[in-house]
N, C-alpha and C positions, 0 to 999 in steps of 0.2 A: 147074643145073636148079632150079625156083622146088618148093620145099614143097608136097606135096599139101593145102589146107584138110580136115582131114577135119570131115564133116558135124554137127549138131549134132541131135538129134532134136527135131522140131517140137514133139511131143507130151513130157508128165512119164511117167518111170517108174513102176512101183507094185511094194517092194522091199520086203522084212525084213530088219532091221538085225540085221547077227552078230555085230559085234563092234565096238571103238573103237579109232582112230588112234591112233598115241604122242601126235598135236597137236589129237587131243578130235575128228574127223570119224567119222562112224556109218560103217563100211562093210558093201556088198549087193554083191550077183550079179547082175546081167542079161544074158542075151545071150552069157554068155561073157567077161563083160566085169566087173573090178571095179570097185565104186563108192563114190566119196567122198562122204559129206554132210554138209556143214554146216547143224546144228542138228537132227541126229535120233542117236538114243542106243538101244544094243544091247537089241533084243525089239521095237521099234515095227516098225509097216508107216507106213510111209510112201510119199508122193507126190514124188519127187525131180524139180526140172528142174535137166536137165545143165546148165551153164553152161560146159563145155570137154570136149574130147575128145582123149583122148593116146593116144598108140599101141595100149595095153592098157587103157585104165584111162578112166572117165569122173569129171567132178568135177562135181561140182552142189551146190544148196541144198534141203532141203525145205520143200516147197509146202504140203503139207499133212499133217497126224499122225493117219491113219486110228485108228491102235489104238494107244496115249502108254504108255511107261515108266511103273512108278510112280515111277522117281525124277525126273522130270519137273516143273520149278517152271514158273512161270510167272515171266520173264526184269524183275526190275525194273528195267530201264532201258526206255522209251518208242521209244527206236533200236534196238534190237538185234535183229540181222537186217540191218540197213539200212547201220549203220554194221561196219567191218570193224576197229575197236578191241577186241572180245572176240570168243570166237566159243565162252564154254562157258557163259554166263549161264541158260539151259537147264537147268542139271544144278544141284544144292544143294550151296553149300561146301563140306562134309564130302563130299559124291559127289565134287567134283574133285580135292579131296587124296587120296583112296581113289586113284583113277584115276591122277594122276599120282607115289603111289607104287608102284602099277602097273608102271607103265613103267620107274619105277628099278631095280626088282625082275625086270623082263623085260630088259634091256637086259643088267645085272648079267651074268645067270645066261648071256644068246645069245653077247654082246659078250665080256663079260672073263673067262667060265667060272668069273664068282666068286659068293656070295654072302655079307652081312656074317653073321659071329658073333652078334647084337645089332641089330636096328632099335630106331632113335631115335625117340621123339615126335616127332609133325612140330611145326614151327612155325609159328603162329596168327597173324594179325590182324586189323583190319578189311577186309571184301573190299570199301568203297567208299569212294572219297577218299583211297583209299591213293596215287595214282601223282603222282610228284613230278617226276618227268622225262618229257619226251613231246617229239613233235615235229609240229605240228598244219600242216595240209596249210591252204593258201589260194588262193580263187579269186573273180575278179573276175567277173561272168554279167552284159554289158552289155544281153541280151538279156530280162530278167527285169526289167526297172526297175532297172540299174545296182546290181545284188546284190551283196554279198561273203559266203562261204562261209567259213568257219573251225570245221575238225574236224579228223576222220582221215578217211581215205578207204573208199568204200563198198568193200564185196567183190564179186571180181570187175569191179571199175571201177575207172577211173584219177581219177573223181569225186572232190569233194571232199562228204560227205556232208552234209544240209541239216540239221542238230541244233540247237537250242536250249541245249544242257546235255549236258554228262558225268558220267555218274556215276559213273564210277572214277579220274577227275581229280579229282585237291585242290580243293578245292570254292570256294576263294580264285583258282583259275583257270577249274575246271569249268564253272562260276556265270556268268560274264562270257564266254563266246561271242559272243551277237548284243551285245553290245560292244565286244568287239572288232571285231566284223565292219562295225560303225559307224564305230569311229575307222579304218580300213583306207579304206572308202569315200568319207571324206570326204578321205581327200587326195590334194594331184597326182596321184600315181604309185598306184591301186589294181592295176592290171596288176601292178604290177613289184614286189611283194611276195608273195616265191615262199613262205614259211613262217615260223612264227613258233617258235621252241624257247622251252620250257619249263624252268625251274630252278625248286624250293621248295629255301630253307632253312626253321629253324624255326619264324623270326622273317622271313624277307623273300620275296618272290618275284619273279624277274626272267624279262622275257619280253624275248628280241630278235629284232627284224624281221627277216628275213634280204630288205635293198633292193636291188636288179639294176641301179637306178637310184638317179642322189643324191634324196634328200629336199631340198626348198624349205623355205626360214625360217618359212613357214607349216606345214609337215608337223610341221619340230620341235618347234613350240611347241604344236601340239595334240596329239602325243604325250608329250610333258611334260607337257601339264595334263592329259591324259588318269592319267599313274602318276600324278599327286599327290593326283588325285581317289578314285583305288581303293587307292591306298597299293602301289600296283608299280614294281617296278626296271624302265624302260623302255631296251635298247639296240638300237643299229642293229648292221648287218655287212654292209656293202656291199662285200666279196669272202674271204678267207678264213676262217679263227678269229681270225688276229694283226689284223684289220681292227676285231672287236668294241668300242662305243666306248659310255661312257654319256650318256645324254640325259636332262636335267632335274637330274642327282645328279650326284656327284663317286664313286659307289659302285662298288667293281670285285668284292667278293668277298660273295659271301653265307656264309651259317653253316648248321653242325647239331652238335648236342651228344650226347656217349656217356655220359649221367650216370653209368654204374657203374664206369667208368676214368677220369672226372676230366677228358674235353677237349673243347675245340673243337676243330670242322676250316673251316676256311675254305675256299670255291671259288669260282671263276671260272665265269661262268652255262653256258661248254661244256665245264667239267670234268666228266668221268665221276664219276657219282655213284651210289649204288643207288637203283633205282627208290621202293621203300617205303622209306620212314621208320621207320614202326613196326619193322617184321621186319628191319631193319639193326640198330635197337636191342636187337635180343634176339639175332639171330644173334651177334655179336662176343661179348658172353660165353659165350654158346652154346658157338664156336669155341676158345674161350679156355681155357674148363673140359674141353673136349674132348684140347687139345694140352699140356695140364697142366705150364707153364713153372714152374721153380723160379727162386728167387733166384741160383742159379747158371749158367742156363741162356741159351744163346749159341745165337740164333733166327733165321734166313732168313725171310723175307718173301717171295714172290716174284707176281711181275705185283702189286704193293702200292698203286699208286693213289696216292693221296696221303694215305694212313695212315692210313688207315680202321682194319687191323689195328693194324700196325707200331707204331700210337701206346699203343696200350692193351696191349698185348703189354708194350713197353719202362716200364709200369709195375709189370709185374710178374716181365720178364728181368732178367737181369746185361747182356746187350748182344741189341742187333735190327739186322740188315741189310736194308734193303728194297729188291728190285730192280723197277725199270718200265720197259719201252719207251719212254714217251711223257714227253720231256723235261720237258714243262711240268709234269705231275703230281708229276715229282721232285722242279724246284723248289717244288711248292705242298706235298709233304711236308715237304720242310726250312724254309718258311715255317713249316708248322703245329709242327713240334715247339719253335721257340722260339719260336711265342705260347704254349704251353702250357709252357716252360719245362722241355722234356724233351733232354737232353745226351745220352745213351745208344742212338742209334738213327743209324745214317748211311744214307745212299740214294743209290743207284747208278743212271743207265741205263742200259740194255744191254735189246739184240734177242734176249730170251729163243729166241726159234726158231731160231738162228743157233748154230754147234754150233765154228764155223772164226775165234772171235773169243778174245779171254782173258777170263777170266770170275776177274779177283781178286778179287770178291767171292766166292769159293769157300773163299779159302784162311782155315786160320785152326780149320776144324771147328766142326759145328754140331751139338747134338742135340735139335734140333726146328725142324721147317717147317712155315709155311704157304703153301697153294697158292690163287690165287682169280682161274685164268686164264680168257680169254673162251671164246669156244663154240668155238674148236678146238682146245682142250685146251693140254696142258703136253710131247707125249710125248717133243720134241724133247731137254729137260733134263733128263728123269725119267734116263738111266745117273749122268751125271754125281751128279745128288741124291743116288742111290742109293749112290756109291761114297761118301760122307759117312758114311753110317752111323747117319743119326739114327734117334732111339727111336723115336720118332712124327712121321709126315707129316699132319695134315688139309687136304682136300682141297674148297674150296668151289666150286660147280661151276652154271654155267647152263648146260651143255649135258651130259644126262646120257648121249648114245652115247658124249661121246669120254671123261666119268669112266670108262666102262664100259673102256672102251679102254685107258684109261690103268691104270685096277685091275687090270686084266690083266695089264699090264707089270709091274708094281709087285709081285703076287702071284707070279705063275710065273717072270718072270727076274730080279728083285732080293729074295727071300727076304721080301718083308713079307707081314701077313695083315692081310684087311679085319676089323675088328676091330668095327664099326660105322657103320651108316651112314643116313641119312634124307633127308626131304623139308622144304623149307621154304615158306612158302606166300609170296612172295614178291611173285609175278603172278596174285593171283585173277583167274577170269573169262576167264583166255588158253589155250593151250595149252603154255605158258611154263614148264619145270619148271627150280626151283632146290633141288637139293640137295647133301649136306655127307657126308664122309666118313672115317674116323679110319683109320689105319694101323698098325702096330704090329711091328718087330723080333719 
């Protein structure tokens, strides 16, 4: 039987906002019915139109801001609204760290029945030209004079949004949109250039086409003269990750530097990376002063990336294990520790969530972890960890229900206590919370 469409109301609502989403939307009452909004904030009346209608619950934008918050800025990016890349530009930086410590603090106390001993300083940087990874949406519009499109996509739409510039994009890529969107159109295949991913190192930036179709010896060559003219890493990927190739350069790895542990890390332009720059730079010592490794101290890593932690850790352990899912990152850690000349750190893959495999990177005793899994959490490994015995867990976290989740395990069935724990600002501008959490026997 086909789904009933249910109805959309022709007309905007006129609602008072009660409160705020865990992901930054105003929500109201109508009708019986609760209400989402993106871009109106708890005390306004506002004019919502619904954009979707779910069983219980309507979801919409606000139209119009009868009676404004005082914390209420006016959104400096020119897009916003339009483009579906932020959705809390509205509110003032200091307003969205409030709020999304908020939510750490709610989730905490519903989710894991915990709260920390100690809140942390959050951690600070710039809220624009931070974003160093993206992944920018492209569209061909033969109907508009043979258009190309290159952003994010609108909200509410499958759109690729019509933007000039980004403001929360590195500005060495932000900057260059409708250039991009120029070299896109001029060649054979504009169609068949589904997206383009985003890499900043701190010195290069590599942008690769993701081509559906091959490129012609004409495409190459003005995508090659196009990076040598803007000083960009240009590569293709006409099917997989293992497909990614470079064009114009012989370049496969770009760089970012930890100055306060001493290393390079190199990556591959679809190696996971942390989004900011900045606040990666402060986070690891952050993390590091937090898990307080002596000279004697024999460290697990775990979900480690390609040693983001693991490397600066191992300058200041007696030994670091790091374990990753994702093979290639392993090999790009054991790459990065002998360019940096670091012997004291081995890395392992293994399907953390996987409970029915051997896990010898267990053995051996550890008294101290770090944790820095994706957004659903760790809880699969947490007995195991647990039976280890270490002094200290920190726990770095972009998805704060399942930290909450996992605190819980970690508090009421393996005998640790949150000992501390905070907010990093990570994804200004998003609904995006990254926070950090310390452990303690």
């Amino acid at each position: 039987m086909a789904r009933r469409r249910r109805r959309v109301p022709s007309e905007p609502l006129e609602v008072v906002v009660e409160g705020m989403s865990h992901e930054g939307r105003g929500i109201a009452h109508a009708d019986g019915r609760t209400v989402f909004i993106d871009g109106a904030l708890p005390g306004e009346r506002v004019q919502v139109r619904v954009m979707r209608r779910k069983r219980r619950q309507d979801e919409g934008r606000a139209e119009a801001v009868l009676a404004p918050s005082p914390q209420r800025v006016t959104p400096p990016c020119a897009h916003f609204g339009v483009c579906g890349g932020c959705s809390l530009q509205h509110l003032a930086p200091e307003d969205q760290l409030a709020h999304k410590a908020g939510v750490v603090a709610e989730l905490l106390r519903h989710v894991g029945g915990v709260a920390p001993e100690e809140w942390l300083p959050p951690l600070t940087g710039p809220s624009q030209g931070y974003r160093r990874r993206a992944r920018l949406g492209v569209k061909y519009v033969p109907r508009k004079g043979d258009r190309v499109l290159v952003g994010f996509r609108e909200k509410y739409s499958p759109y690729v949004a019509d933007i000039e510039s980004c403001l929360v994009l590195d500005p060495r890529v932000g900057e260059r949109l409708p250039a991009l969107a120029d070299l896109v159109r001029g060649l054979s295949i504009p169609d068949r250039i589904a997206q383009i991913e985003v890499a900043c190192g701190d010195d290069e930036v590599g942008l690769v086409l993701r081509n559906l179709a091959p490129l012609s010896a004409d495409d190459r060559q003005a995508i090659e003269a196009f990076g040598a003219r803007h000083g960009l890493l240009m590569f293709e990927q006409p099917g997989n990750e293992r497909t990614v190739a470079p064009l114009g350069h012989t370049a496969d790895r770009l760089h970012y530097r930890l100055p306060e542990a001493g290393v390079s890390l190199a990556f591959a332009p679809t190696d996971f990376t942390q989004v900011n720059g900045e606040i990666n730079r402060r986070m690891v010592p952050h993390a590091l002063e937090l898990l307080a490794p002596t000279p004697q101290s024999r460290v697990l890593d775990l979900f480690c990336g390609l040693g983001n932690f693991s490397l600066p850790l191992a300058r200041e352990a007696r030994e670091v294990i790091g374990v990753e899912g994702a093979e290639a990152l392993v090999a790009r850690g054991r790459e990065n520790a002998a360019r940096n000349g670091i012997d004291n750190v081995a890395f392992h893959a293994a399907d953390l969530t996987r409970t029915d495999v051997p896990r010898p990177w267990l053995e051996g005793g550890v008294d101290r972890v770090l944790l820095d899994p994706p957004r659903s959490g760790a809880v699969e490994v947490l007995p195991a960890l647990a039976a280890l015995g270490p002094e200290r867990i920190v726990y770095v976290s972009c998805g704060p229900a399942t930290l909450a989740r996992d605190a819980g395990h970690l508090v009421h069935d393996h005998g640790y206590r949150l000992a501390a724990a905070g907010v990093m600002d990570m994804f200004p501008h998003t609904g995006h919370v990254e926070a950090i959490a310390l452990f303690q026997r």
